[in-house]
C-alpha positions, -999 to +999 in steps of 0.1 A: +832+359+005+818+339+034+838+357+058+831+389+046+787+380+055+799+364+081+814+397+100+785+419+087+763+396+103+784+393+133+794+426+138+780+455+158+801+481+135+780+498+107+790+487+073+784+509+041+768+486+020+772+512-012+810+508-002+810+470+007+790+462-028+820+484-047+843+463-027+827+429-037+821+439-072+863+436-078+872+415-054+888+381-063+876+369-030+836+371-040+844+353-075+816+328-074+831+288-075+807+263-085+807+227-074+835+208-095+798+188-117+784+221-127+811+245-126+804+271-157+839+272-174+824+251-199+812+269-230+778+250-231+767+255-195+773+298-204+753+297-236+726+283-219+727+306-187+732+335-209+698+324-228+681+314-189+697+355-184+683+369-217+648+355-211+649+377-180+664+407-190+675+406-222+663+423-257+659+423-293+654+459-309+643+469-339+647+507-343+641+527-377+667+553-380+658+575-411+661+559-443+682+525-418+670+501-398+692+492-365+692+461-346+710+454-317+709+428-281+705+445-251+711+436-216+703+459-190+716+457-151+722+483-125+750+502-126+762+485-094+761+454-117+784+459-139+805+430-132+778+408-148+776+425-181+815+422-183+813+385-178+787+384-206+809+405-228+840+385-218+822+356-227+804+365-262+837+381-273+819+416-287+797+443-275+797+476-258+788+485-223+770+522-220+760+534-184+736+561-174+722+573-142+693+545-146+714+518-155+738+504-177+735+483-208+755+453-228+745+461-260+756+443-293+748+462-325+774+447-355+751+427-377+787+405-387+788+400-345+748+392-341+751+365-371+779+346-367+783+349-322+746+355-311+723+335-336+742+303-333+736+303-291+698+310-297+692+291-323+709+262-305+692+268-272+656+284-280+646+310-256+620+296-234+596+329-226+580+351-254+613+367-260+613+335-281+589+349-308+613+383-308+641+367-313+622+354-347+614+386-357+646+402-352+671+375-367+642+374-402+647+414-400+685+413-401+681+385-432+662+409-447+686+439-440+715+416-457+690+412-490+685+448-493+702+470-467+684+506-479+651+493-494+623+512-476+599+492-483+613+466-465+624+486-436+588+495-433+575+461-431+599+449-406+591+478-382+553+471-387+554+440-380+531+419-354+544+429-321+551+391-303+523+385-276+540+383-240+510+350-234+526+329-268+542+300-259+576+293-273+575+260-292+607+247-272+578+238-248+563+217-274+581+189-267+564+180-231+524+181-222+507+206-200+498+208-175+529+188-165+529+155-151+560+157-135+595+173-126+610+153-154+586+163-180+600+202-173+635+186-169+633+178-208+630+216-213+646+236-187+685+227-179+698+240-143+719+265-165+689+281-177+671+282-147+702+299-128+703+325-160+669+332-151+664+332-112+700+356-112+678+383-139+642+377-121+645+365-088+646+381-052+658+364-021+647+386+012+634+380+045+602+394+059+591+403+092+561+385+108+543+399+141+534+374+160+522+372+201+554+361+206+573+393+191+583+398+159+599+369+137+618+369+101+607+343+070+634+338+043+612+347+012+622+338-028+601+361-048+604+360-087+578+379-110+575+386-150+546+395-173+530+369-189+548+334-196+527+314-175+544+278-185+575+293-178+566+296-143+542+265-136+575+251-148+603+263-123+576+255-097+576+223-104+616+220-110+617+236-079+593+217-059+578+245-049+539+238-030+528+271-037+511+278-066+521+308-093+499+337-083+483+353-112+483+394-112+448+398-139+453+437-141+494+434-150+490+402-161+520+391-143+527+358-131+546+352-094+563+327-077+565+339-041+572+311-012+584+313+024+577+273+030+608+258+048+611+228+031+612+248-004+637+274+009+661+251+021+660+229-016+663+264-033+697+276-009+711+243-021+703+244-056+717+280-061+749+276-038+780+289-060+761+293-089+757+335-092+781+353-116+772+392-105+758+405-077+732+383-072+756+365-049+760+390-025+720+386-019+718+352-020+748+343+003+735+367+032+703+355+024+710+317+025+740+321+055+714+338+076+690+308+077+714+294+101+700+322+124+664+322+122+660+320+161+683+349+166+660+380+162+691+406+159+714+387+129+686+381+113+670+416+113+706+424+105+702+404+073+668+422+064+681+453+066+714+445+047+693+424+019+666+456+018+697+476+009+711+460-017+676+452-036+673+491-034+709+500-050+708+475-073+671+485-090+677+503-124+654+522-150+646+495-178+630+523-200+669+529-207 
């Protein structure tokens, strides 16, 4: 895959990237390799991406249809990521993947297929976000559906139940103090796995241009944003050693992680190299193969405008 980035940033052709992503998205040559310590064909290091993943873009829902009640786990990605909800499928052994114009969805429905493959990984590995408290609700509404599949009343009571605050703190986080004192202390609750679940559902890695007396100059920017779940990122900032501090959004009460410090985007290309399963790779490897050109203005507004692409094809509509 390097030499594919490699000629796009090289080259004065144009390149398609709608085209070049289809390309990539099949290609044997872009089939991310991990380093030989953390490479993910072991089953543990996939359950807990797949949670890290989940606690990004992941779901539990309850729906009441007529006199039923339907549960199912959702995953939703672009369209142009398909490849990532294949690998999950691949992986989990069950599920169906539906596509619409706004997106396309993993989505496992078999109540045999949620006990016995999906409540074993999360029970195992607790989610660390607020999903956490969902996934309560939804595996005590499926032992309620296998007590009484057709009893109203308790269909009612299950879809009227508390709706989980996105502010509670799951209690896998109960195990270190915070504020934390160190790295370590977060180490004891979030595994590289996880983290590389969540940064590939979350995260952004783009470059920004800066106007300066000197003419115009590019940062490398990682950007990562989510509603509420404030631990969760006071908590990759400090497994990160990131110096910026999470920015706090009051009116969307979203928390941010946004830094363009040198020092913290050079740890953050090394900790993530080979470790993307879909399309997240294709961003990060321009992004992180063009910091080898930051003084050469035209490959690396070439890289901006590539990376600016691909963030805009690969959005999807998560009301689907």
């Amino acid at each position: 895959m390097i030499k594919h980035i490699y000629y796009i940033l090289n080259s004065s052709v144009k390149i398609g990237i709608t085209s070049f992503s289809r390309y990539l998205a099949t290609s044997k040559n872009c089939k991310p390799l991990l380093p030989k310590k953390n490479r993910s064909d072991s089953r543990d290091w996939f359950e807990k991406w797949l949670v890290g993943f989940t606690d990004g873009a992941g779901s539990f829902v309850i729906k009441g249809v007529g006199s039923h009640l339907i549960l199912s786990f959702e995953i939703m990605q672009s369209t142009r990521n398909l490849r990532i909800l294949h690998y999950i499928r691949r992986e989990i052994g069950c599920g169906k993947i539906f596509s619409h114009a706004g997106g396309s969805k993993l989505r496992i429905i078999n109540n045999k297929h949620l006990k016995n493959l999906i409540f074993p990984i999360f029970d195992q590995y607790p989610l660390l976000t607020s999903k956490y408290y969902d996934y309560i609700k939804f595996k005590k509404a499926l032992e309620m559906l296998n007590d009484s599949p057709t009893n109203k009343s308790i269909i009612s009571k299950v879809l009227k139940g508390d709706t989980s605050d996105v502010n509670a703190i799951s209690s896998a986080w109960n195990v270190v103090d915070y504020p934390f004192k160190s790295a370590e202390d977060v180490k004891l609750v979030i595994s590289r796995p996880w983290l590389v679940g969540f940064v590939e559902a979350k995260a952004s890695f783009f470059l920004k241009v800066i106007s300066c007396q000197e003419g115009d100059q590019y940062r490398h920017v990682f950007h990562m944003s989510q509603e509420g779940n404030k631990i969760v990122f006071d908590g990759i900032r400090s497994f990160l050693h990131i110096a910026t501090k999470v920015f706090y959004h009051e009116k969307e009460n979203i928390y941010e992680i946004t830094t363009t410090n040198s020092r913290a985007i050079d740890n953050i290309s090394r900790f993530f190299n080979n470790t993307f399963k879909g399309m997240k790779s294709l961003e990060y490897r321009i992004w992180a193969r063009s910091i080898n050109y930051k003084s050469n203005l035209n490959k690396t507004a070439k890289a901006a405008r590539i990376l600016a692409k691909i963030q805009a094809k690969f959005s999807y509509d998560k009301s689907f």
